[in-house]
C-alpha positions, 0 to 999 in steps of 0.5 A: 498510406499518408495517414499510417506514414505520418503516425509512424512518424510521430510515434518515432518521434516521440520515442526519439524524444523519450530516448534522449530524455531519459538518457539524463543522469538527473532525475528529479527537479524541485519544479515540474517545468524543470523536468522538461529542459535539460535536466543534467545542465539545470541547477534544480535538478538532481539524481536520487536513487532511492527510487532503485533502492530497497526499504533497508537501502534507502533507510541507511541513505537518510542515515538512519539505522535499520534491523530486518526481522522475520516473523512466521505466520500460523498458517507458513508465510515468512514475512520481513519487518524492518525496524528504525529503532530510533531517530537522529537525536536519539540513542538505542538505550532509550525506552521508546514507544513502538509504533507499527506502519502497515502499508496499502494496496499493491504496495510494501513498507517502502511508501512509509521512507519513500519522500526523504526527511518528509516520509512518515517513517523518519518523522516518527523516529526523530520524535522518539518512536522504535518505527516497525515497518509491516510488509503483507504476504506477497510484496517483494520482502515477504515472498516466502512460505514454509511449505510452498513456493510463490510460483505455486498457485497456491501461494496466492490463494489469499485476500486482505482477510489473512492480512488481518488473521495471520500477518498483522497477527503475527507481526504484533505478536513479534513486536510485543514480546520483543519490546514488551509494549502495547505498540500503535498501529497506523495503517494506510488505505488496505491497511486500515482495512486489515488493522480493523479486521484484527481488531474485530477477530481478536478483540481481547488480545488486540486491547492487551497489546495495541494501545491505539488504531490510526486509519490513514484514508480508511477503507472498511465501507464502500458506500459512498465510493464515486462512480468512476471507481465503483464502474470499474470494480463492478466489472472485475469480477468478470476479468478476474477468471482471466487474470487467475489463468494467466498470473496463477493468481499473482495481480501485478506481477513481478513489477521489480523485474529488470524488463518491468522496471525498464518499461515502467522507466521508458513510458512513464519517465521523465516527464510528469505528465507521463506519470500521470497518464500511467498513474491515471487509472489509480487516480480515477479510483483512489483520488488525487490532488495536484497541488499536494504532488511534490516535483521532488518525490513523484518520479521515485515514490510513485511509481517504483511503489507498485508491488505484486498483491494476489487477484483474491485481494482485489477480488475481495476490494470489488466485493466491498464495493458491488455487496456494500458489507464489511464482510468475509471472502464471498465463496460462493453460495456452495463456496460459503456453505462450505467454508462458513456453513452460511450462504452469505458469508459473516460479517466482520463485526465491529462492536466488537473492537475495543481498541481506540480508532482515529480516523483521517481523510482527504476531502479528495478521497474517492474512496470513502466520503464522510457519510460514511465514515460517519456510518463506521462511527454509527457500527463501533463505539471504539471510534474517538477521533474523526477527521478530513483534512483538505 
């Protein structure tokens, strides 16, 4: 009875601490010690709010202009795409290389405008590129359909392989016939994944209108993942069927509601540790770098980052790692007979791409190490340029 007492006492306590913590104003601090005195009396410490804001929002924050877009994909989804058409010390009359942002895994374009004057976006467009940023099917600005809703099961019936076939199609598609240019690709994580199934499944018209793919911590072999994260990814096939039944199919769902958002705020704020505990399952699969955390950003740009994906894409990501192959959804044997009229289903063939590929990653990255990076290079001749940055 003590022990339960004492417990009690302790969770109270910290809730209190919480409590009075999180009623500051002030959010963000240019020190991680600076986040645990009072933020609201400490001259390093300020109020951002672009961690509550949309993409457009925060884009017009930092004083750039934003257009929002929509594109219709062959098989009904409506997706957005937001458009810095240029930079700070530029004007809309110039003619300006388009370049196409896709974003990664449980995430929407928000991460590419997402740290201030450091966030890829606004980098771009003050050295002169019409910035476009990509949102798949199922985040926040792309959850609509022609015919279905997104409460419909059959919404979500989708991995990173459509990404590839219908969104990133359809979204260069847009951008070429409204600028009439060959665009630049840079994709990050999943996105490198979709960009280079685009590649294989369109390869002449993917050379007519991409003049180059840059991969940001690419994931397209899954070989030489770490253990914490292959553990993991082996089990979900198992949690898979149970997260189908409880979600209609939805992974993460409705982060941005008003209850998520204000859980996501009581536990994982103000403290940074508190981030880190929440972020720590991501960090465990994906890898991480302390000396790289930014104090200023990683209150707004970490966690309200997280948006909904589908279980099928996840269920797509742990088959990489379990089978090891580039490879189509795996159905099934009667599955893939009957999608592909293989048992196995076909793999994704890269000698087939003919766009030029550069490839970046971080030493720290769990996910691809350079061997296999190296066996990526082995499989395509498109590959020009193969770097890890420390």
């Amino acid at each position: 009875m003590k022990r339960l007492i004492l417990c009690g006492g302790i969770v109270l306590i910290i809730s209190l601490i919480l409590v009075k913590f999180n009623s500051s104003k002030n959010n963000v601090c240019k020190t991680f010690g600076d986040y645990y005195t009072n933020r609201d009396q400490n001259e390093n410490c300020y109020y951002n709010p672009d961690g509550e804001l949309t993409t457009p929002e925060v884009i017009k924050r930092w004083g750039y202009p934003v257009e929002t877009h929509t594109v219709l994909t062959e098989d009904g989804y409506i997706l957005t795409l937001f458009r810095i058409h240029f930079g700070k010390k530029h004007s809309v009359k110039e003619s300006k290389q388009p370049v196409l942002l896709q974003h990664g895994y449980k995430s929407n374009s928000k991460c590419f405008v997402a740290i201030g004057k450091k966030s890829l976006g606004f980098i771009l467009a003050d050295n002169g590129y019409d910035v476009w940023l990509g949102n798949f099917r199922g985040s926040i600005y792309s959850r609509n359909h022609s015919r279905i809703k997104d409460t419909d099961e059959e919404f979500w019936n989708f991995s990173f392989h459509e990404m590839g076939v219908y969104d990133t199609a359809a979204q260069i598609d847009y951008i070429n016939k409204l600028t009439n240019k060959k665009l630049i690709y840079i994709g990050f994580s999943m996105g490198t994944t979709v960009g280079t199934i685009y590649a294989t499944t369109y390869p002449e018209i993917s050379e007519n209108k991409v003049k180059i793919f840059i991969h940001l911590a690419p994931f397209v072999f899954a070989d030489g993942m770490v253990a914490p994260t292959r553990l993991l990814l082996n089990l979900w096939p198992y949690a898979a069927p149970i997260g189908q039944a409880l979600t209609g199919g939805q992974f993460y769902p409705e982060p941005y509601s008003d209850i998520n958002k204000a859980m996501w705020k009581f536990f994982c704020n103000p403290f940074p540790i508190q981030i880190f505990i929440c972020t720590f399952i991501d960090l465990c699969m994906f890898g991480f770098d302390y000396e790289q955390a930014d104090p200023e950003t990683l209150t707004v740009a970490v966690l309200p980052l997280v948006d909904t994906v589908s279980i099928k894409t996840a269920s797509h990501i742990a088959q990489f790692v379990i089978l090891e192959k580039f490879q189509q959804f795996d159905y099934g044997r009667d599955g893939n007979l009957k999608k592909y009229g293989l048992i196995e289903p076909p793999l994704y063939d890269l000698s087939k791409v003919r766009v030029p590929m550069h490839l970046i990653r971080s030493d720290n990255d769990f996910v691809w190490n350079r061997e296999v990076l190296f066996l990526f290079t082995r499989e395509s001749k498109a590959i020009r340029d193969l770097r890890s940055k420390a």
